[in-house]
N, C-alpha and C positions, 0 to 999 in steps of 0.2 A: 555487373554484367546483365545486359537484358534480353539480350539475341541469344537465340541456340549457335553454339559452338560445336563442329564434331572433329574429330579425329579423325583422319584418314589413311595413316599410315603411320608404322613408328618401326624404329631398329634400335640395336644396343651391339655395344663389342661384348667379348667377353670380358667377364669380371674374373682379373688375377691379385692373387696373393702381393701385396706391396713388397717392391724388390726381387721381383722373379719375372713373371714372363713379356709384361710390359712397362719394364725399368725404364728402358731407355726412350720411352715415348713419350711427352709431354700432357697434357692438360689440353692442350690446343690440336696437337697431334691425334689425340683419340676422340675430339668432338669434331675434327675435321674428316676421321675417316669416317663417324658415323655421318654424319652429314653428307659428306660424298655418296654415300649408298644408299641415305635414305634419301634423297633427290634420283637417283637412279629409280628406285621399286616405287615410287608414290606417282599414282596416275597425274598428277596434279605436274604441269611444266615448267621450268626454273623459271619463267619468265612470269610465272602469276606470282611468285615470291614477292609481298611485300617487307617482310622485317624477319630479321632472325635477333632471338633472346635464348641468350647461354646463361646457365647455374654456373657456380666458380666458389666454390669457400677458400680453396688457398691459389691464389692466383699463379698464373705464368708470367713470371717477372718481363718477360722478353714480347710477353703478349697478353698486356692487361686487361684488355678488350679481348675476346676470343671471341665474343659474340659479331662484332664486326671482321674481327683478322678472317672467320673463316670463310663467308661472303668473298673477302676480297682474295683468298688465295681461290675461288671456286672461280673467279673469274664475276663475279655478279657485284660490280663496282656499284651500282647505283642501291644498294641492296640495303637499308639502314642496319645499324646490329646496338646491343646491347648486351651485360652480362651483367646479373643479379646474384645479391649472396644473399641466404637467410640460413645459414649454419645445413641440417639435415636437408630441411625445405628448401632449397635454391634449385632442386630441380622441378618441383612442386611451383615454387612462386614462375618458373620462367613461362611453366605450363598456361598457369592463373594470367600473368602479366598481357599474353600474350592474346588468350581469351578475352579482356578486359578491352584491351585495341579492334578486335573482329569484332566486339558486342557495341563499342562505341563508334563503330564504322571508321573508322583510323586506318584499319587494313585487313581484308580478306582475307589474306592466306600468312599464315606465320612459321616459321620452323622454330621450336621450342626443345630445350634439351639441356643435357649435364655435361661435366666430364668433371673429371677430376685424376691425378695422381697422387699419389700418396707415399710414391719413389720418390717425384721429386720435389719435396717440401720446399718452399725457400728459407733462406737461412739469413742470418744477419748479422752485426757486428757491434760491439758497442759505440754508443754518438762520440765518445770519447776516438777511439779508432779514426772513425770518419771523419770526424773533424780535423784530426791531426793528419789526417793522409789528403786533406784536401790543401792544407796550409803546407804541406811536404810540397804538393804538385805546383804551388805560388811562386816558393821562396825559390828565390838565386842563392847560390853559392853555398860552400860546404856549413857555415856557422850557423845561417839564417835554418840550412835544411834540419843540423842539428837540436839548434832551439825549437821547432816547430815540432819535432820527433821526443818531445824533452815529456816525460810522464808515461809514456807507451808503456807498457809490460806484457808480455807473454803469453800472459792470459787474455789479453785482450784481440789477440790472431784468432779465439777458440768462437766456431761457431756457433752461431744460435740459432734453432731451431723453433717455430711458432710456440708459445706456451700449450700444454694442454687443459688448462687449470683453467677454471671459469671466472673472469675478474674480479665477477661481484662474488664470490664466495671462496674463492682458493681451492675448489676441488673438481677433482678430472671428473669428467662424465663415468667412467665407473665406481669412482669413488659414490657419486650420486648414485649411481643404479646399486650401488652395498647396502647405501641407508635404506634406501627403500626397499630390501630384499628385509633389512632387517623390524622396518617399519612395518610393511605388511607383512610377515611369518613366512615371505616364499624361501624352504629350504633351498639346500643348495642337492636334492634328488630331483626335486620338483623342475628343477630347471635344467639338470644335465637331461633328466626325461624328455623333457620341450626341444633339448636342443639335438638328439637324438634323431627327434622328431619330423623338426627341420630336415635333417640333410635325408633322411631316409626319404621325404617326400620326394626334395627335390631329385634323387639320385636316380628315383623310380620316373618322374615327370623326365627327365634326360633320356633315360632309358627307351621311353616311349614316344620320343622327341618332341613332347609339349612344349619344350622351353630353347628349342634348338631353331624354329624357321627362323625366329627375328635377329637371329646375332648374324654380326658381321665378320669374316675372320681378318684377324689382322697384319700386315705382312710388318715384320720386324728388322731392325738394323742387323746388321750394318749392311747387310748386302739385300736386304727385301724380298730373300727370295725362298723364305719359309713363313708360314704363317702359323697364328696363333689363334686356335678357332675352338675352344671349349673353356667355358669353366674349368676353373683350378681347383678351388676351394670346397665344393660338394666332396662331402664323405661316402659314400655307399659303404665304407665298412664300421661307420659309427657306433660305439656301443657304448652302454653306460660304465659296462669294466675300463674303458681306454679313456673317458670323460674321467673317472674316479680319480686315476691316477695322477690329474690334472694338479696344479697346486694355487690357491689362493695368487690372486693378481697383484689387487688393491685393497685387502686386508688382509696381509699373510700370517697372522695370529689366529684371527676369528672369523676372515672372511668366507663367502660362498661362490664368491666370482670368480670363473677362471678365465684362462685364453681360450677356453672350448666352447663355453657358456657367453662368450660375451662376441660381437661381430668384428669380423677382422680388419687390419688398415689395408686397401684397396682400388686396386686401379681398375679404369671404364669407362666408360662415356656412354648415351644414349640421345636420341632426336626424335620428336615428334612434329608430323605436321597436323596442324591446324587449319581449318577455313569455316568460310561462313556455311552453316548447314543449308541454305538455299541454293549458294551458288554451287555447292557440291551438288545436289539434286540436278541444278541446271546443266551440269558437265555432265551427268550422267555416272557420278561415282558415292560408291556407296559406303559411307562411312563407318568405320569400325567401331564406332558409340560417340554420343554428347554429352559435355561438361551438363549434369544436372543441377549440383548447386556446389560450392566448395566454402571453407571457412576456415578462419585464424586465427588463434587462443594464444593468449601471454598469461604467466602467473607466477607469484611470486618464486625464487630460485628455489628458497626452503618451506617446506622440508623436503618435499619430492617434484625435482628439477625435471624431471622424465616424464612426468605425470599427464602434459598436454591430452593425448587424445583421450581420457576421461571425459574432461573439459567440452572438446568439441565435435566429438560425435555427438551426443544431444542436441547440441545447439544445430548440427547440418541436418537430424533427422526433423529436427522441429523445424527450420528453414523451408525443407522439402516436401513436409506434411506427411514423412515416414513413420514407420516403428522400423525396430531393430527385425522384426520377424520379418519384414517385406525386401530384405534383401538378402539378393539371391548369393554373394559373395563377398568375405571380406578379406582385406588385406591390411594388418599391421606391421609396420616397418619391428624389424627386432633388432634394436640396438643392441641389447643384452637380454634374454632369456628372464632374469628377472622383470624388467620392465614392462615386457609384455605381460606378465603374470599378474602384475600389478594392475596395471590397465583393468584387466578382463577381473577382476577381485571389485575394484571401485565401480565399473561398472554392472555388477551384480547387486551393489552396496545398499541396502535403502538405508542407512545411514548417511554413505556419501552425497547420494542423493538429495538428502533433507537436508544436510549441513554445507555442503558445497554448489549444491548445483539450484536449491531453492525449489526442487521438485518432490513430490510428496511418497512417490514410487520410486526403486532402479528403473536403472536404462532398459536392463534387461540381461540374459544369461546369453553369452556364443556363442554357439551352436559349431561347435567344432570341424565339424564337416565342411563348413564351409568357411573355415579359418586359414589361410596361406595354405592354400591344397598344395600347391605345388613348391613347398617348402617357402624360406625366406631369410632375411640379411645374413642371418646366422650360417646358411650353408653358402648362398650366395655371395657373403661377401658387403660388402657398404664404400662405394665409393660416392663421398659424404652427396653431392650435386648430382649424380647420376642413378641414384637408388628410385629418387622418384618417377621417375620415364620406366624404369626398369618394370615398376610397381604394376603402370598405367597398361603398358603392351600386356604381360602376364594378366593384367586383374581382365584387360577385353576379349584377349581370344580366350580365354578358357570360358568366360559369358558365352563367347562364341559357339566354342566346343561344347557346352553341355546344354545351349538354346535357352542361356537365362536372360533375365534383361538388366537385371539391377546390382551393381557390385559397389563397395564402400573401402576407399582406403583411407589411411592414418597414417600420421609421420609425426613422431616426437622427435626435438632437435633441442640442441645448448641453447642457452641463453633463458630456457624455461618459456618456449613455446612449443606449440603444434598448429596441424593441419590435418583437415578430412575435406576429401571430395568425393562426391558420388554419381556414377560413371551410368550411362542410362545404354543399352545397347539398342538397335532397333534394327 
């Protein structure tokens, strides 16, 4: 990217509990309603839309494209669309993707964002199934239908649900956030404390309605005529007595992780628009911050698959000509309470340092204060595509709110990558 990119406006639904309050809404349903309202609030008019790019990690069977479906249910047929996966980051990449076409003059104005549900997973069936109920639907007559149904068994009707196990290793993302609780020494106080932490922020950031202008509420089936218009998942009565009580998830012998400690499965959507920072000057509006630099780390799976933004914060502050002390805000995704701990440990590390990163100092120590002020995934919730935008709106207006200029976010995701961008206000 070589052009300034800004922001000019972003929304989000609320973020619910998976299997509650936004069951019945799809993946395409919740990035169409944000999209409908962020085209409403953003000074910017449907008709300078050149391209919209949706995040998606488990797709809408019925709407593989979301990125085009929503364009064309808005009525904006000529509108091109796309949807990107990169596991946590697909709502980070659609942001990037999107920046990448304004910078390369491709297109002015982009609408970038997530969704995801996590109600409604898709599910599948064995090829054995499929195949015999495809050669079912061929054959004539009762013998032909018989032989073609000939090996079917019972178990093969039970559905299947995406795996959560990582391919190249065989083990779930919390299994991965165990080891590395165990690898680096974060107890399991250390991290109910953090996640404590989390929700108490965000409960008080609610309270105070920091994190309330940008959601959209969303009207629900079957008759649409209630809506759903807060966070679910914020605790305000969190304590570390009620985290205690909690029981090991993903190593129920010797584990540290529980369902309190670690982010929950979750529905949401969010949309950001993009344009070119000139041509927003030339309309007369004034952007809520620019992409200043962004970046994208892979590493191996083992031993700690979580570990990304160790990795790439450096390399974006080195990109940008930063230190760790010149910015004004950070925001780490918190897939799990340990992770983050982990993170914020390596980067302290002058060993990781020397031995990972090829640098002869740490990154540097976080300065707490300005670490997910306003809470994070932990009380909020992780709807896998949608976390990112969520990140981007919070990390701008509270720059906003407190007159800073510089804030830094991070997103560790499966597959043993990350991301960090760093968000310029002006």
């Amino acid at each position: 990217m070589t052009g300034k990119v800004a922001i000019v406006a972003g929304v989000r639904t609320p973020f619910a509990k998976a299997f509650t309050d936004l069951a019945s809404l799809s993946a395409f349903d919740l990035a169409l309603t944000a999209t409908k309202e962020l085209l409403q609030r953003s000074p910017v008019p449907h008709s300078a839309v050149d391209e919209v790019i949706f995040g998606a990690v488990l797709p809408t069977m019925d709407r593989l494209n979301i990125g085009r479906e929503v364009p064309l249910a808005l009525g904006m047929d000529s509108v091109p669309g796309s949807t990107v996966a990169q596991q946590c980051a697909s709502g980070i990449q659609s942001v990037t993707s999107g920046a990448d076409r304004i910078g390369a003059g491709q297109a002015k104005v982009v609408v970038a964002g997530g969704a995801e549900s996590m109600s409604n997973t898709p599910v599948t069936y064995p090829r054995r199934l499929i195949h015999a109920l495809q050669r079912l639907g061929k054959s004539r007559g009762v013998t032909r239908k018989l032989k073609a149904a000939r090996g079917i068994s019972v178990a093969d009707f039970v559905p299947r649900t995406p795996a959560i196990e990582e391919p190249s290793t065989g083990l779930s993302m919390g299994q991965h956030a165990e080891k590395m609780a165990q690898i680096n020494g974060i107890d399991r106080l250390s991290q109910d404390t953090y996640t404590v932490d989390s929700h108490l922020k965000a409960a008080t950031a609610r309270h105070e309605g920091r994190v309330d202008g940008d959601l959209v509420p969303v009207a629900t089936p079957p008759r649409y005529d209630s809506f759903f218009a807060q966070d679910n998942l914020i605790r305000a009565d969190a304590t570390l007595e009620n985290l205690a009580a909690l029981r090991p998830v993903f190593d129920r012998r010797h584990g540290t992780l529980t369902a309190g400690n670690s982010s929950a499965l979750t529905d949401g959507a969010s949309a950001l628009m993009l344009m070119d920072e000139a041509l927003a000057g030339d309309m007369g509006i004034e952007p809520w911050g620019t992409i200043l630099a962004y970046d994208y780390v892979a590493l191996p799976p083992h031993p700690q698959l979580l570990l990304g933004p160790a990795y790439t914060v450096p390399r974006i502050l080195d990109r940008a000509g930063l230190a760790l002390a010149d910015i004004d805000l950070i925001e780490i995704h918190e897939a799990f309470a340990a992770q983050v701990l982990s993170v914020l440990q390596k980067l302290q590390s002058d060993s990781f340092a020397r031995e990972e990163l090829g640098r002869s100092k740490a990154v540097g120590e976080i300065d707490r204060d300005k670490l997910n002020v306003n809470g994070g995934s932990l009380a909020f919730g992780h709807p896998f595509a949608a976390t990112g935008g969520r990140i981007i709106i919070n990390l701008l207006q509270e720059l906003r709110r407190r007159d800073k200029e510089l804030g830094l976010l991070t997103i560790c995701t499966a597959n043993a990558m990350g991301v960090s961008m760093i968000l310029q206000r002006r």
